[in-house]
C-alpha positions in Angstrom: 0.0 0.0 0.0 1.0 3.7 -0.7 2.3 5.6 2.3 -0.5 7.4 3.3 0.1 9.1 6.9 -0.6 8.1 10.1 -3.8 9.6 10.5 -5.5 7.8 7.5 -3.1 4.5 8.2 -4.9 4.0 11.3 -8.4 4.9 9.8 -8.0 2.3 7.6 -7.0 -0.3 9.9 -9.7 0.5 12.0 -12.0 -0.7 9.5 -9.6 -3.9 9.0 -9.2 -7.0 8.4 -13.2 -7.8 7.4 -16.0 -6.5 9.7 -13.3 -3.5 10.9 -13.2 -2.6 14.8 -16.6 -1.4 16.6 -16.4 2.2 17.3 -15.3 2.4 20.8 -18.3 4.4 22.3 -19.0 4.1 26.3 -16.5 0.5 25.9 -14.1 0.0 28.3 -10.7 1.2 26.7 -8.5 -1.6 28.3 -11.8 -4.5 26.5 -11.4 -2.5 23.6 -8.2 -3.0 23.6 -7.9 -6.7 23.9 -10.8 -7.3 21.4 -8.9 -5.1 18.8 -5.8 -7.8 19.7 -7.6 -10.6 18.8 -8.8 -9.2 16.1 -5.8 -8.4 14.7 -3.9 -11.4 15.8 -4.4 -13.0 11.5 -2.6 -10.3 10.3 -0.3 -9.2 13.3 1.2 -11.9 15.4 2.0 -9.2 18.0 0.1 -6.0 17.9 2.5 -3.7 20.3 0.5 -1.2 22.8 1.4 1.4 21.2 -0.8 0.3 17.9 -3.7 -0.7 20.1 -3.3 2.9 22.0 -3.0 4.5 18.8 -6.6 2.5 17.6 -8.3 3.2 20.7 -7.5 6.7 20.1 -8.2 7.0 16.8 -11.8 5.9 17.3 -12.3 9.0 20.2 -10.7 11.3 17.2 -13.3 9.7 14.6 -16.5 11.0 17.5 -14.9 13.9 17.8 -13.5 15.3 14.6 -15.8 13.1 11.9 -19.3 12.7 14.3 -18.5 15.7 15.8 -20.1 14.3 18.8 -18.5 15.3 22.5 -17.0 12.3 25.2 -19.6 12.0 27.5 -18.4 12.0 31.2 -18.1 8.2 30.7 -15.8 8.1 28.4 -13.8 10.9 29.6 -13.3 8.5 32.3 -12.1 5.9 29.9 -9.6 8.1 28.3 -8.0 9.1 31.5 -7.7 5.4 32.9 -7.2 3.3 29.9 -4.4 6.0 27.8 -1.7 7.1 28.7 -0.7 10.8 29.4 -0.4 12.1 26.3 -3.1 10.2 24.1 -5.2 10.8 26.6 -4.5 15.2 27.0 -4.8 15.6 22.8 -8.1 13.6 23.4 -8.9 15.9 26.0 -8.2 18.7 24.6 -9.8 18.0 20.8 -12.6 17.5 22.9 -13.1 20.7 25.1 -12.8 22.6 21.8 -15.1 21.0 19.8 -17.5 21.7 23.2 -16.3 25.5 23.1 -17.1 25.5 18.9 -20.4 23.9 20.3 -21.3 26.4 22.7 -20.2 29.4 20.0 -21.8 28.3 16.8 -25.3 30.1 17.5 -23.3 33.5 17.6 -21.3 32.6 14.4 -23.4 34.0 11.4 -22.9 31.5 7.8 -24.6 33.8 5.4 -23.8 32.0 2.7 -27.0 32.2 0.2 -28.0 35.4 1.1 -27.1 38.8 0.2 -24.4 40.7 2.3 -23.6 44.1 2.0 -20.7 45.1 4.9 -21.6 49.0 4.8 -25.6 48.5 5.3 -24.6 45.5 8.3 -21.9 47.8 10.2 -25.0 50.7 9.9 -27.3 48.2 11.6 -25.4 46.7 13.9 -23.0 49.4 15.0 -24.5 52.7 14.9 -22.4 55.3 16.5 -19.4 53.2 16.9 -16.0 52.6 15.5 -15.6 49.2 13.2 -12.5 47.5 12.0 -13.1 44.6 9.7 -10.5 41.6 8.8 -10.8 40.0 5.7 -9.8 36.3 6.2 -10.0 32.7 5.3 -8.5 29.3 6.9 -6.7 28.2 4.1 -4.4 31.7 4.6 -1.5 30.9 6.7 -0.8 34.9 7.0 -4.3 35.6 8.1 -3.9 32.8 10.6 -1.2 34.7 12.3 -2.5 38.0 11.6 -5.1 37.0 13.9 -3.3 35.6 16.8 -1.5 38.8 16.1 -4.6 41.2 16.8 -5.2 39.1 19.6 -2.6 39.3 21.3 -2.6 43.2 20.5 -5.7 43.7 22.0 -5.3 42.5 25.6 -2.5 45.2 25.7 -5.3 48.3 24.4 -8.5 49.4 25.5 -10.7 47.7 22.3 -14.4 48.0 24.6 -15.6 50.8 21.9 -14.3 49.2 18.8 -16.3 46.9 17.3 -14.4 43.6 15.7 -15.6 42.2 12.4 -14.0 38.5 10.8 -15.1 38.5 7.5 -14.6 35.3 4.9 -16.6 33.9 2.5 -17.4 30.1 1.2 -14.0 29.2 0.2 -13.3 28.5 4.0 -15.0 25.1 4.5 -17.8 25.9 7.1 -16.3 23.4 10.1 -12.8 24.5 9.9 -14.1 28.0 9.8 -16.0 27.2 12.5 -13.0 25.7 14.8 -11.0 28.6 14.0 -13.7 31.5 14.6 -14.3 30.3 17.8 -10.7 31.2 19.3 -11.2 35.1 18.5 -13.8 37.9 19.8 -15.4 39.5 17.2 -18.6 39.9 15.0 -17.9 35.7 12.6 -19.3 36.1 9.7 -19.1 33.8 6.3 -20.4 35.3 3.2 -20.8 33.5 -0.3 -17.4 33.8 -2.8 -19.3 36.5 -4.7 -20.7 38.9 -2.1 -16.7 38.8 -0.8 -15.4 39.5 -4.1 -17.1 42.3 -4.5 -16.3 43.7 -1.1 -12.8 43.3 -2.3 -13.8 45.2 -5.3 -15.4 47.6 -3.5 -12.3 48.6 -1.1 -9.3 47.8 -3.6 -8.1 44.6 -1.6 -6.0 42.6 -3.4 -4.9 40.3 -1.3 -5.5 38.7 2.3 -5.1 39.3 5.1 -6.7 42.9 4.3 -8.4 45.4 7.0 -10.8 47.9 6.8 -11.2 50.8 9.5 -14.0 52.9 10.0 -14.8 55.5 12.1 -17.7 56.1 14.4 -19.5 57.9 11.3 -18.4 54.4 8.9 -16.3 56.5 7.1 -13.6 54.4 5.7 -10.1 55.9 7.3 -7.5 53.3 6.4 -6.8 50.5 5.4 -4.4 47.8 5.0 -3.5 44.9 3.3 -1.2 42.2 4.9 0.3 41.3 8.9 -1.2 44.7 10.8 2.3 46.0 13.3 1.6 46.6 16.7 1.8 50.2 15.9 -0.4 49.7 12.9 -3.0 48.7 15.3 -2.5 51.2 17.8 -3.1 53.9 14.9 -5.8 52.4 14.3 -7.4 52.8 17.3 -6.6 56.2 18.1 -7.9 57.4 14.9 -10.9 55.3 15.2 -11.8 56.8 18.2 -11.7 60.5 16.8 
């Protein structure tokens, strides 16, 4: 077989030899485990704990990343007792994010298939008050860090009258968009590949990462197009706020 990866070696075992391996659901990890052995005792004479972890993990990551279903307390249980350390923590921890992506997505707005237009929204929904918009997507590694960027900017600067807008359109698949949105404060909103183009159009953004900045009227006062400085984002606020 072609090298593969890991990741999709170990999906594919799971579903091998004939019949595959149950999911692991509320199962004890350590049965699991031991059924998985015999199961695989035709083709491997001696399947090593690490493999069998490595299975029993990769079943948690297929209800959590494929069913996007949460561990319940049960299986959280499981995990602790029957992984070890580190199998168990990235379990853990793909597992309180999907939760936190769970308890976000009402606030996150896919507008896909209906008409946006960013001057009428930021009219409606921020009257009075200053805006700065980030045009995005998760395929963009520079927008990626742009963001954690801005972040980290703004636990440093007083942002409480400044309203944040993400902005990115269809081209960002909706649950990766999803798992990243959920990481930053602002107004999440995916538009369809058209209605973003035209934005861009609109503004003269050529590229992405790209801000706009508006004032407390919407008056467009700058903007930007690339990784923001820290002083790029200080100037922003202090002539957003005048």
């Amino acid at each position: 077989m072609p090298y593969t990866g890991l990741k999709s070696f170990l999906y594919a075992l799971l579903r091998f030899p004939e019949g595959g391996f149950g999911k692991i659901g509320e199962m004890d990890v350590i049965q699991w485990k031991e059924e998985a052995r015999t199961k695989l005792l035709p083709a491997i004479s001696q399947p090593t704990s690490l493999l069998l972890d490595l299975l029993a993990a990769m079943s948690f990551v297929e209800q959590i990343d494929i069913d996007q279903n949460p561990l319940s307390e049960k299986q959280i249980c499981h995990v602790k007792a029957g992984l070890g350390d580190g199998l168990a923590q990235i379990l853990l921890d793909k597992n309180a994010h999907l939760l936190k992506v769970k308890s976000k997505e009402s606030s996150l707005q896919n507008l896909v298939g209906t008409s946006f237009n960013l001057q009428q929204y930021i009219d409606k929904m921020y009257p009075g008050q200053p805006v700065i918009v980030d045009n995005w997507a998760t395929w963009c590694a520079p927008c990626l860090d742009a963001m954690g960027k801005i972040k980290a900017y703004r636990k440093d600067t007083d942002t409480s009258d400044i309203a944040f807008i993400n902005l990115c359109s269809e081209s960002s698949p909706i649950e990766k968009w999803k798992n990243v949105a959920v990481d930053f404060d602002a107004d999440q909103i995916r538009i369809s590949e058209e209605d973003f183009r035209q934005i861009g159009e609109q503004y003269d953004l050529s590229a992405l990462p790209a801000y706009l900045i508006f004032n407390s009227k919407h008056e467009l006062i700058d903007t930007l197009i690339g990784i923001p400085t820290r002083a790029d984002f200080e100037n922003w606020i202090k002539i957003a706020k005048q």
